[in-house]
Each structure stands twice: as structure tokens, then as C-alpha cells.
C-alpha positions as a LaTeX table, in Angstrom:
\begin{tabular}{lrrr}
\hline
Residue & $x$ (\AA) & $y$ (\AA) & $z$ (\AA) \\
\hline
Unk1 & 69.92 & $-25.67$ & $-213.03$ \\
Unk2 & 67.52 & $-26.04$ & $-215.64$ \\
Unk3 & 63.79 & $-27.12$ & $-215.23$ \\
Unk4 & 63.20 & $-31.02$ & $-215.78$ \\
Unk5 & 61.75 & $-32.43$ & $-218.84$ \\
Unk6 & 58.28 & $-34.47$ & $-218.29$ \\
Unk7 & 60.17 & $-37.40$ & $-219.82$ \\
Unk8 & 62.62 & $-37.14$ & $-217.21$ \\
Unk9 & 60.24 & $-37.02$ & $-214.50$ \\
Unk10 & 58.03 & $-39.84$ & $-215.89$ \\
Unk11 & 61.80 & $-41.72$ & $-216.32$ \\
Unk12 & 62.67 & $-41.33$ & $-212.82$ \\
Unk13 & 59.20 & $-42.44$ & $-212.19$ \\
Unk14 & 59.47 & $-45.81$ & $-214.03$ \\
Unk15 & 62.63 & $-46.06$ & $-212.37$ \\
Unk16 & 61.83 & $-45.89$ & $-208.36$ \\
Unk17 & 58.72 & $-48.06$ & $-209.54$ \\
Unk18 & 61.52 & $-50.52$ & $-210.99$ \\
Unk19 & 63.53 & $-50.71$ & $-207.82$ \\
Unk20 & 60.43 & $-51.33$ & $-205.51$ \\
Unk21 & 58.96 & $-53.80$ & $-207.96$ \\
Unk22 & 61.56 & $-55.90$ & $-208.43$ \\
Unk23 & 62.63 & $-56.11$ & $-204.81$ \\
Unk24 & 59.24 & $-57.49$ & $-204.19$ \\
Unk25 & 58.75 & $-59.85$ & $-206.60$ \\
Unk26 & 62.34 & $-60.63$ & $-208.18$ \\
Unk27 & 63.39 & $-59.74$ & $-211.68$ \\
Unk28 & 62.96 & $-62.91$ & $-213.26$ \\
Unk29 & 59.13 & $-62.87$ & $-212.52$ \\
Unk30 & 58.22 & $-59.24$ & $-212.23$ \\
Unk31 & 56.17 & $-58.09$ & $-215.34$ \\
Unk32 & 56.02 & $-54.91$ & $-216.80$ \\
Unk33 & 52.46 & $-54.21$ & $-216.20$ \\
Unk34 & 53.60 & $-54.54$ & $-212.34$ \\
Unk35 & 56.13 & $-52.15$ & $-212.78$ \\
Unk36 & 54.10 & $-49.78$ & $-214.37$ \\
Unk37 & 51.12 & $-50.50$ & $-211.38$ \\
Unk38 & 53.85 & $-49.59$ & $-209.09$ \\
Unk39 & 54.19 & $-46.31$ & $-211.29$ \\
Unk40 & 50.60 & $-45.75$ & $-211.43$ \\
Unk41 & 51.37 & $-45.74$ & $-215.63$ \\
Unk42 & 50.75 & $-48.36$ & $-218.55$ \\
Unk43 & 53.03 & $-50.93$ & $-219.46$ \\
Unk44 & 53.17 & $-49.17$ & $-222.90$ \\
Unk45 & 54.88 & $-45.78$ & $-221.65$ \\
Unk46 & 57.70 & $-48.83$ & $-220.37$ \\
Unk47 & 57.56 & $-49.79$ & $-224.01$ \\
Unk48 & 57.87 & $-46.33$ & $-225.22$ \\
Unk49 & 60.35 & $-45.03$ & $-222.63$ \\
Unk50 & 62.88 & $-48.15$ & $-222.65$ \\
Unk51 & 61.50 & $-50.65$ & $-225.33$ \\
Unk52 & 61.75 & $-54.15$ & $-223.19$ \\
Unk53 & 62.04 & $-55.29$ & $-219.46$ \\
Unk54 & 66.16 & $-55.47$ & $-219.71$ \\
Unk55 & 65.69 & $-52.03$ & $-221.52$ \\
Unk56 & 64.22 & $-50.42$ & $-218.07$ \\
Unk57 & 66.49 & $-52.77$ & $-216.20$ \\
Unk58 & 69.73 & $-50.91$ & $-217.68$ \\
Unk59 & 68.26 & $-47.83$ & $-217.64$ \\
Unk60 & 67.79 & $-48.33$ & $-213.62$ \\
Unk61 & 71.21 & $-49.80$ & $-213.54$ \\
Unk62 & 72.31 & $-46.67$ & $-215.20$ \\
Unk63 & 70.59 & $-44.55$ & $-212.76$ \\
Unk64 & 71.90 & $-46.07$ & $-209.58$ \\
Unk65 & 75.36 & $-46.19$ & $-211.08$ \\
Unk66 & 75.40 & $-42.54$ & $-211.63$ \\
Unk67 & 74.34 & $-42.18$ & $-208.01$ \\
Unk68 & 77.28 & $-44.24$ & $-207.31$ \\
Unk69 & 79.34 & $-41.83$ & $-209.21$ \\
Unk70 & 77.98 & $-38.75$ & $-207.93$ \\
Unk71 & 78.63 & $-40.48$ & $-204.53$ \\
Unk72 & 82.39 & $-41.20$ & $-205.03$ \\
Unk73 & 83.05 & $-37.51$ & $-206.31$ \\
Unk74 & 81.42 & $-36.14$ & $-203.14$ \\
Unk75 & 83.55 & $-37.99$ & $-200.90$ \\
Unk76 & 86.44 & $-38.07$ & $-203.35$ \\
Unk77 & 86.40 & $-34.20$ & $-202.78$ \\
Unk78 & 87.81 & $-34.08$ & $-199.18$ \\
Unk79 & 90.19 & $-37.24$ & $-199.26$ \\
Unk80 & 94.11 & $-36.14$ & $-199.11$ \\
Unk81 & 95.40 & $-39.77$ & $-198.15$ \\
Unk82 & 95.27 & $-42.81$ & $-199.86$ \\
Unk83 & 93.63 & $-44.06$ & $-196.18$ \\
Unk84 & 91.04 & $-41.56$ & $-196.80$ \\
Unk85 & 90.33 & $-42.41$ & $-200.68$ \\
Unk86 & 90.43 & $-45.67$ & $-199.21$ \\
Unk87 & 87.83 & $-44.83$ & $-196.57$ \\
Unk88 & 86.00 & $-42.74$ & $-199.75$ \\
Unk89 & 85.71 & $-45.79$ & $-201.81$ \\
Unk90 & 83.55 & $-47.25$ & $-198.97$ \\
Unk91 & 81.72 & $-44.09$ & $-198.22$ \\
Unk92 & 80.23 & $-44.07$ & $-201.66$ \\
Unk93 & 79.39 & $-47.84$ & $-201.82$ \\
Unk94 & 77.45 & $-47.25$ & $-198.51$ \\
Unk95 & 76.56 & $-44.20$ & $-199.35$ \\
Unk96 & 72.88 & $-42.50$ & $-197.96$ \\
Unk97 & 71.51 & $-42.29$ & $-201.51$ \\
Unk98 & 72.14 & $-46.10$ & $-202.33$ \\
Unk99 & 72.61 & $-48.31$ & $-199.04$ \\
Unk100 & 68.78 & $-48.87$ & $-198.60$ \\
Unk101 & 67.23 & $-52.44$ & $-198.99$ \\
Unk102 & 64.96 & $-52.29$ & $-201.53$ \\
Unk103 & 68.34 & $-51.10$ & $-203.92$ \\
Unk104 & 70.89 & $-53.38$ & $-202.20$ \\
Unk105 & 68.19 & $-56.20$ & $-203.85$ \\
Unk106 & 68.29 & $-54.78$ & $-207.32$ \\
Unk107 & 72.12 & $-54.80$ & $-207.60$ \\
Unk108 & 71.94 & $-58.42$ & $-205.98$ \\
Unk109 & 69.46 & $-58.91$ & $-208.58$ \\
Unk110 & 71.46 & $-57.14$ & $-211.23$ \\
Unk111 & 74.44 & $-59.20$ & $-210.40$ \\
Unk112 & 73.17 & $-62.50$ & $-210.82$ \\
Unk113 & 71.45 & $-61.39$ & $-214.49$ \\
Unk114 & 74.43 & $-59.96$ & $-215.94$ \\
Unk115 & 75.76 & $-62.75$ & $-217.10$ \\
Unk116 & 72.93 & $-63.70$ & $-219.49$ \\
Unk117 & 72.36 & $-59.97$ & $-220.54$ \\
Unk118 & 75.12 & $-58.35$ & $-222.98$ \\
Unk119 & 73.63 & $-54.96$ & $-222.24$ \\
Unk120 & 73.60 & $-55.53$ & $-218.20$ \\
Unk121 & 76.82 & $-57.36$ & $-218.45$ \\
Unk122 & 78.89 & $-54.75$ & $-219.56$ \\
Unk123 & 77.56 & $-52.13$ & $-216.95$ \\
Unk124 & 78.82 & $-54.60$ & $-214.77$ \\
Unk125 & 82.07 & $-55.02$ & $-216.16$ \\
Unk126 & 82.61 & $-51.33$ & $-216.43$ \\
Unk127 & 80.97 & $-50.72$ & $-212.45$ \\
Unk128 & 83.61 & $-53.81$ & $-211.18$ \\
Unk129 & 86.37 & $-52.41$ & $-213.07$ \\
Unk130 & 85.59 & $-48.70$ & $-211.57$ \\
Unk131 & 85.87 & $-49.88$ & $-207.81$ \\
Unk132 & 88.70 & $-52.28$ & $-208.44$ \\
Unk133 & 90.89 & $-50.00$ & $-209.93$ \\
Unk134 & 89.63 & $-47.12$ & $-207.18$ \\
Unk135 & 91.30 & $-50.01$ & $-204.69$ \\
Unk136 & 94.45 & $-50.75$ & $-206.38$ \\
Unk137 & 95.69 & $-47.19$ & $-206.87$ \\
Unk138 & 95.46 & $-46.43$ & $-203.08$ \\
Unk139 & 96.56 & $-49.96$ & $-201.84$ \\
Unk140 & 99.48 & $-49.67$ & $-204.33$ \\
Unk141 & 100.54 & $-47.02$ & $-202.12$ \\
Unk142 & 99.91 & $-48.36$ & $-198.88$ \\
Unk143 & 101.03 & $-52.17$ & $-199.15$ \\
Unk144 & 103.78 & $-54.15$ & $-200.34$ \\
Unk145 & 103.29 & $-55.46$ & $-203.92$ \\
Unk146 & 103.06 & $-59.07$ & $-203.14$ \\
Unk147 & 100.03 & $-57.81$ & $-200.71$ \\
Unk148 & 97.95 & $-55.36$ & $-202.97$ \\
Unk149 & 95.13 & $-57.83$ & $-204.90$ \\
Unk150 & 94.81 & $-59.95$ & $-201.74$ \\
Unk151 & 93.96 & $-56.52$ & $-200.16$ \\
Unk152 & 91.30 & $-55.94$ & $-202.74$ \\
Unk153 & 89.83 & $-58.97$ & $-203.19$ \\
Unk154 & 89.59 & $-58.95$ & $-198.89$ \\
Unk155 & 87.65 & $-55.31$ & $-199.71$ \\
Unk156 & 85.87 & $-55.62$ & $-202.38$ \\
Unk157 & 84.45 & $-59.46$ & $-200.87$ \\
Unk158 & 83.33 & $-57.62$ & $-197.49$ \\
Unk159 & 81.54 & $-54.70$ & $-199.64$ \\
Unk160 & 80.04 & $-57.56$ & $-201.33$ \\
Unk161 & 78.71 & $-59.39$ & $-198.32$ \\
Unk162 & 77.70 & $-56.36$ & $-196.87$ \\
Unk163 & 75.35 & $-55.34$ & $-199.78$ \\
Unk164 & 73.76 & $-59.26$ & $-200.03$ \\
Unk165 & 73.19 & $-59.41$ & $-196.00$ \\
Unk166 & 71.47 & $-55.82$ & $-196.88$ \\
Unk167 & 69.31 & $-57.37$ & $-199.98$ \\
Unk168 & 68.14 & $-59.74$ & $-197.57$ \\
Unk169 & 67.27 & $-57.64$ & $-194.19$ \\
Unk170 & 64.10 & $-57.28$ & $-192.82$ \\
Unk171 & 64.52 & $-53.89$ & $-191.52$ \\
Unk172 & 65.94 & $-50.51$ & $-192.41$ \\
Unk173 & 69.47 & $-50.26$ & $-192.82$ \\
Unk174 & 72.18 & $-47.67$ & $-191.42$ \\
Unk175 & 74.88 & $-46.72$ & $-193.65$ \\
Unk176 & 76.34 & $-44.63$ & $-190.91$ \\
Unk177 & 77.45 & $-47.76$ & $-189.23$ \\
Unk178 & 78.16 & $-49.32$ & $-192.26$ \\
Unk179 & 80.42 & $-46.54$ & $-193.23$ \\
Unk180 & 82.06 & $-46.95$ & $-189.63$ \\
Unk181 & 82.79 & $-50.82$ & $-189.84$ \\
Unk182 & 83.78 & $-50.54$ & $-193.37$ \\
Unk183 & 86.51 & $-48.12$ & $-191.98$ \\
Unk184 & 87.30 & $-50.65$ & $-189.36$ \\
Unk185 & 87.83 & $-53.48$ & $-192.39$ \\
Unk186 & 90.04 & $-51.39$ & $-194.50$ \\
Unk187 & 92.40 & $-49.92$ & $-191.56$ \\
Unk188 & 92.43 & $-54.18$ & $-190.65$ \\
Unk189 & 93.53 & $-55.06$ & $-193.74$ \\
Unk190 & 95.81 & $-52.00$ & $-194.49$ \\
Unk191 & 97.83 & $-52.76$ & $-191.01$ \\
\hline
\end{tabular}
């Protein structure tokens, strides 16, 4: 693996900053000079790096999707079953890198602005379509028909809920025993 580029670094930078900023103050209200506080950098190198606010906002959309990716391939890896793809699926949504508060509150964040955002709206369209079809190819196998999008909808809801109760906690989170009652949900709702 190669080194890393300064403007990767200084990206990644801008980036964490992002996620802690806007979990503090909200993404309708946080500024770009408090992002780039956070980052100990000028609001200019936001300009320069990612050209607006939403800019820096996809770009940390982008980054935690990619985690989410990198995520589902690790746990992809060592699933035989469509149980265990199943059980994969949920892995990666609660996965180490991503099931922390201060992210959970972005993507509830990023959620709610999508729908005014053409650039933030299509990530989200392309991240929803990702996991739904991830849950339809393994409940297809698994369930009768008539069963299959009540399944996902029932999945997809509770890994939902289980990311805005995280946006909102007080305290650290454990994806460990996330992971272990998200198992619990889909073996419910496969039986």
C-alpha cells in the first residue's frame, strides 16, 4: 500500500471534523468555520477541498458509505447461508467502524436532508437500494413469496430504529450487542 497524499490526510481530516461537528450542533446550523475549528484548519481549505457545506457533506457521506462497503465485504467473506448473509447484512450496518454515536447522528442527519439535496439524495437512493436488495436476495430464499418485502421492510425498520435510538444516546454504544439482537430479529422474522 502506497503512502497517503497530504490531500488525503487533510480530507480525512475535514471529514472526522464533519462528523463531530455536526453531531454537536446539527447540520442545518453548523457553519463551516466550525467545522474547520473542529479541524484546527480555515474554512477556505473546506472551500478548496469540497467547494460548499453539502459539498463536504457528500464527501462525508461518501466516506462512511465506503466504510459501509468495506464492512459488508468483510463479513460477506465468511457467509455460506443465506441466514448468515442475512446475519452479514446486519454485521456491517452495526459494524465497529460505523455504529458509534456521533456517526449514527450524521446518517440521521443525512437522512432527513436528502430530500432537499439532489447530490445527498441520490447517495441515499443508491445506499437504500444496496441494503434492500442485500435483503431480498437472501429472504427470497428463505421465505415464501407472499412473505419476502414484509420481511424486509420488518428488517430494514428495526436497523432503522436501532441507528435513531443510537443518534440520540447519551452514552457509548456496543455494536457487539447490537450485532447479537440484530441476529435475534432476523432468525424472528425468518421463522
Amino acid at each position: 500500500m502506497g503512502r497517503k497524499r497530504i490531500r488525503d490526510i487533510r480530507n480525512e481530516e475535514l471529514i472526522e471534523a464533519t462528523v463531530i461537528a455536526v453531531h454537536r450542533r446539527g447540520y442545518s446550523v453548523v457553519t463551516m468555520a466550525e467545522i474547520a475549528r473542529e479541524a484546527g484548519a480555515s474554512a477556505a481549505s473546506i472551500n478548496y477541498y469540497f467547494g460548499s457545506k453539502e459539498g463536504l457533506m457528500e464527501a462525508t457521506m461518501r466516506h462512511l458509505l465506503n466504510k459501509l462497503k468495506q464492512a459488508m465485504i468483510r463479513e460477506y467473506a465468511t457467509a455460506t447461508t443465506p441466514r448468515e448473509r442475512l446475519y452479514a447484512v446486519m454485521n456491517a450496518n452495526f459494524d465497529d467502524t460505523l455504529f458509534e454515536v456521533a456517526q449514527c447522528s450524521l446518517w440521521m442527519q443525512f437522512w432527513a436532508s436528502a430530500p432537499y439535496s439532489q447530490r445527498l439524495s441520490r447517495l441515499h437512493r443508491i445506499n437504500r437500494h444496496r441494503v434492500r436488495s442485500h435483503f431480498l436476495a437472501e429472504l427470497r430464499r428463505l421465505l415464501p413469496a407472499e412473505g419476502v418485502e414484509t420481511a424486509r421492510q420488518a428488517l430494514q425498520c428495526y436497523m432503522d430504529g436501532v441507528w435513531l435510538q443510537a443518534a440520540q444516546s447519551d452514552g457509548p454504544l456496543d455494536p457487539t450487542k447490537a450485532r447479537l439482537a440484530a441476529h435475534r430479529v432476523v432468525d424472528l422474522v425468518i421463522s
